[in-house]
N, C-alpha and C positions, 0 to 999 in steps of 0.2 A: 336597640336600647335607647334608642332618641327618645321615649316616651320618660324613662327612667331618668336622665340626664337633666328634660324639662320641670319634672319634680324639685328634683335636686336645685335648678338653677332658679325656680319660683320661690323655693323656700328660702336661699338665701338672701332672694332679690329683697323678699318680705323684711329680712331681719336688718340688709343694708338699708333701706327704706325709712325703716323705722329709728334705727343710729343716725342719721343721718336728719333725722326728725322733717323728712318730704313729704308726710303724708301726717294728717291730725291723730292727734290719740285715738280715738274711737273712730278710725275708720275701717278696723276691719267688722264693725259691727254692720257698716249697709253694705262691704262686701258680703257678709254672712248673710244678710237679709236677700239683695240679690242671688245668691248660689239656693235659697230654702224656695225659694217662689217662683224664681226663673229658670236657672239655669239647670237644676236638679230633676223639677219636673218637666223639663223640655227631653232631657237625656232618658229618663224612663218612658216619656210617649214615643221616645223614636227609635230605643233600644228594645222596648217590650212588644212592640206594636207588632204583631202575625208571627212571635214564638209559639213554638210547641212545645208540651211537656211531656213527653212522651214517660210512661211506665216506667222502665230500666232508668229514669233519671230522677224521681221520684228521693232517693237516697242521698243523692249530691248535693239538694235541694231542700234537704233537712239539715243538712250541716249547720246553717245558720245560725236555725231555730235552735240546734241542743247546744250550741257554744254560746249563746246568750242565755239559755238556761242555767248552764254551766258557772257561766260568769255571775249571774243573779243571787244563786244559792251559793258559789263560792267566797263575793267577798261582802254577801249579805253576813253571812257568818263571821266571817271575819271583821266587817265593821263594829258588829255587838261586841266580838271577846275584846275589840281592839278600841274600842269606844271611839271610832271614828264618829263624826256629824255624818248628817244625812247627805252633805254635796259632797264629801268627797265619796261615801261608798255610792253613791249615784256616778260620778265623776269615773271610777276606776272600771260600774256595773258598763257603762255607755262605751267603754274604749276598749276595754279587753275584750268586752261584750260581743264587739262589731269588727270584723277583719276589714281589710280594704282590697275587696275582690273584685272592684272595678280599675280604678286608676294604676294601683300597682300590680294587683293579681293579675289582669291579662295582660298585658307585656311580660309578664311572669311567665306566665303559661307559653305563649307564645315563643319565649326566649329557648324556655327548657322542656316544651313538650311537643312543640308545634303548632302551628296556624288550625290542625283540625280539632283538636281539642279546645276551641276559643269556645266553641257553642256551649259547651259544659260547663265553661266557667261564668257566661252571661248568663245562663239560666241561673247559676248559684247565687249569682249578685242579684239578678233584679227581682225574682219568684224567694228567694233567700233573701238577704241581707237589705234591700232594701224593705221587703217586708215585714221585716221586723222592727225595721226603726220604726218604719212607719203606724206599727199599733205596739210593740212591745216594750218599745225604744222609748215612746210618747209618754206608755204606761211609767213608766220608770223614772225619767225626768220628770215628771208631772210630781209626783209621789215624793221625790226627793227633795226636789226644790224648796226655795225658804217659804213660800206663800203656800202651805199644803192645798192642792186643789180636790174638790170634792169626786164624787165618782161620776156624776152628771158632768160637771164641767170635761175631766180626763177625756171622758166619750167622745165628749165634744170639739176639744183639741185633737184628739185621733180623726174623726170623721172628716175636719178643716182641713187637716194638715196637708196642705197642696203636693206632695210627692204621691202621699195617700191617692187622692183625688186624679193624678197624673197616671197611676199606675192601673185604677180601675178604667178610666176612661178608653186608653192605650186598650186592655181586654175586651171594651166594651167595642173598639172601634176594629178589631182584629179582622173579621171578613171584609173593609173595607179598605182600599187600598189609598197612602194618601198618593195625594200628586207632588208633581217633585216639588215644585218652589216649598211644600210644606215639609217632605222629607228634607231638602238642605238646609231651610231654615229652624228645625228642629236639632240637625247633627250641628250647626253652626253655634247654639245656644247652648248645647248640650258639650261642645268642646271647651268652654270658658267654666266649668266647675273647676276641673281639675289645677289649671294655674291659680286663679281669684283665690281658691281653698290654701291653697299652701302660702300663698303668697301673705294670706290672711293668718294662718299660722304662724309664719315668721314675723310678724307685726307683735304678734303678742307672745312670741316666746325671748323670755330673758334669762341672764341665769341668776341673779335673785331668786328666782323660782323657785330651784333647785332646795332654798332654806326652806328645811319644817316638811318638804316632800319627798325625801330621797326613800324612804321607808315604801311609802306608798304605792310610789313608782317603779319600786324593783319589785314590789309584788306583784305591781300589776303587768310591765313585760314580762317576767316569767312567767306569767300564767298567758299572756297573751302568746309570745311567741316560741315556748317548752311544752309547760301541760299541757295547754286546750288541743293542739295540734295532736300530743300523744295522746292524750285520752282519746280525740276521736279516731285517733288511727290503731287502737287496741277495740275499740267498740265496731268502728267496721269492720275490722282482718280478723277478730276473736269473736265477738256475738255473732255478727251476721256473716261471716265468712263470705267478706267478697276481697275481691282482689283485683290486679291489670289496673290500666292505665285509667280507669277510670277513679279508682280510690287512691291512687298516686296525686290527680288531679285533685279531689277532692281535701284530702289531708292536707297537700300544697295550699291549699286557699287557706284553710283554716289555718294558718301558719302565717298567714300574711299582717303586718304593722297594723294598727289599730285606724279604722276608718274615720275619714274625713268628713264625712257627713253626720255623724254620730257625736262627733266633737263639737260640728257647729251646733246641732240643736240641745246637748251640753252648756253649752258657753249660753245661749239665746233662754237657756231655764236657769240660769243661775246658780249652777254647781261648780265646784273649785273647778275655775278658768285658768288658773296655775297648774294645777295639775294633770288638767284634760290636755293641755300648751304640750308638754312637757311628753306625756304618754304618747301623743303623733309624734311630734318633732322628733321626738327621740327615738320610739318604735319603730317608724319609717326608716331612720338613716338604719338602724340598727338591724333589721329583716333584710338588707341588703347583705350582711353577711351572714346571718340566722339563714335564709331561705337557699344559696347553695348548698350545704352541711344538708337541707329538710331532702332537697334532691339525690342526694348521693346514698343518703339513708332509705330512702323512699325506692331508689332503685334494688334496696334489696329485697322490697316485699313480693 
């Protein structure tokens, strides 16, 4: 649980940081910029680089994809009845949208499923979940944000977007093996997302925030860490009747706090940055106790 611990002790670090007024206002903006350029696509060329997707995994590795579907059409609708603006239902589509099946998910998996089930859960993140921020996620902020960008331009932010670009290359380089100094120094750059991110979270979460978002916000943890995990865990065990440890793992992910990466490029297009704050900060501490209750349920399927 040292990985869990380190979360926990980044995000506080962020928020005494910031009380404490150590660090400028808008500094978690070039940590944000470092974690989108650097550190994110370092972790996908050296996480993704000579995976296999084998068939039978095919399913674990949709998950992603239908809970940011899910998330899209759920509080796309619900922004029109609820006449929210365009950044917050962008704000709530990006966090609920996107689990955190890397930093938290596998020390998850790991804690309550074991070490052999990791492989299942980095395929989910990086063929999953990264790939969705990276064209669906893009699609989405782009579209919501205050500057509407055209459908040329959108393309074009997806096609730039260095995680994007990170995560082709890593496939394009698969039959090639790197050599170490580029394997450590890819796992070295790719270790610094997960503190910078939280640490960057707790900069900018206050509880002011809280005024004019608490509506918002419980809608959108319920949907992130209740429905989307039951909906999809009634869609794999009822439509497609699968079952075992692999749809254990799979529902597990989906159930996890709303990701950190999906928040930064949130905050970096200009959608409610209060609210997005708020959905991790809060989502994270709060799937620490949401995610034993998904385990013990999960061991009944």
């Amino acid at each position: 649980m040292t990985n869990i611990a380190m979360l926990i002790a980044c995000l506080l670090g962020g928020i005494v940081l910031r009380t404490t007024r150590r660090m400028p206002d808008n500094a978690h903006a070039a940590l944000n910029a470092f974690i989108i350029h650097v550190a994110l696509p370092a972790l996908i060329l050296g996480q993704l680089h000579g995976l296999q997707l084998a068939p039978d995994l095919l399913l674990p590795v949709l998950m992603p994809w239908l809970l940011f579907l899910m998330s899209t059409v759920a509080f796309g609708v619900l922004g029109w009845a609820m006449r929210h603006p365009p950044a917050t239902t962008g704000a709530l589509i990006m966090t609920a949208g996107l689990a955190n099946t890397s930093f938290v998910g596998l020390p998850m998996i790991e804690a309550f499923y074991g070490t052999p089930h990791l492989s299942t859960g980095i395929l989910i993140d990086q063929f999953g979940t990264y790939l969705v921020l990276s064209t669906l996620g893009i699609m989405v902020a782009c579209t919501c944000s205050s500057g509407r960008a055209s459908w040329p331009e959108i393309v074009r932010r997806i096609a730039t977007f260095p995680p994007l670009i990170a995560l082709l290359l890593a496939l394009a380089l698969s039959p090639v093996p790197y050599p170490p100094w580029l394997d450590g120094m890819l796992a070295r750059l790719g270790m610094t997302l997960a503190p910078l991110a939280l640490v960057s979270v707790g900069l900018q979460l206050r509880l002011d925030q809280f005024r004019g978002n608490v509506t918002p916000l419980a809608m959108g943890l319920t949907f992130k860490l209740v429905l989307a995990p039951l909906l999809i865990a009634l869609m794999y065990a009822g439509l497609l009747q699968r079952d075992g440890d692999m749809l254990r793992v799979t529902v597990f992910e989906a159930a996890m706090g709303p990701q950190i990466g999906g928040a930064i490029v949130a905050v970096q297009y200009g959608l409610n940055a209060s609210l997005v704050t708020l959905m991790v900060g809060v989502g994270i501490a709060l799937s620490f106790l949401t995610l034993p209750v998904w385990y013990l349920g999960l061991a009944l399927v």
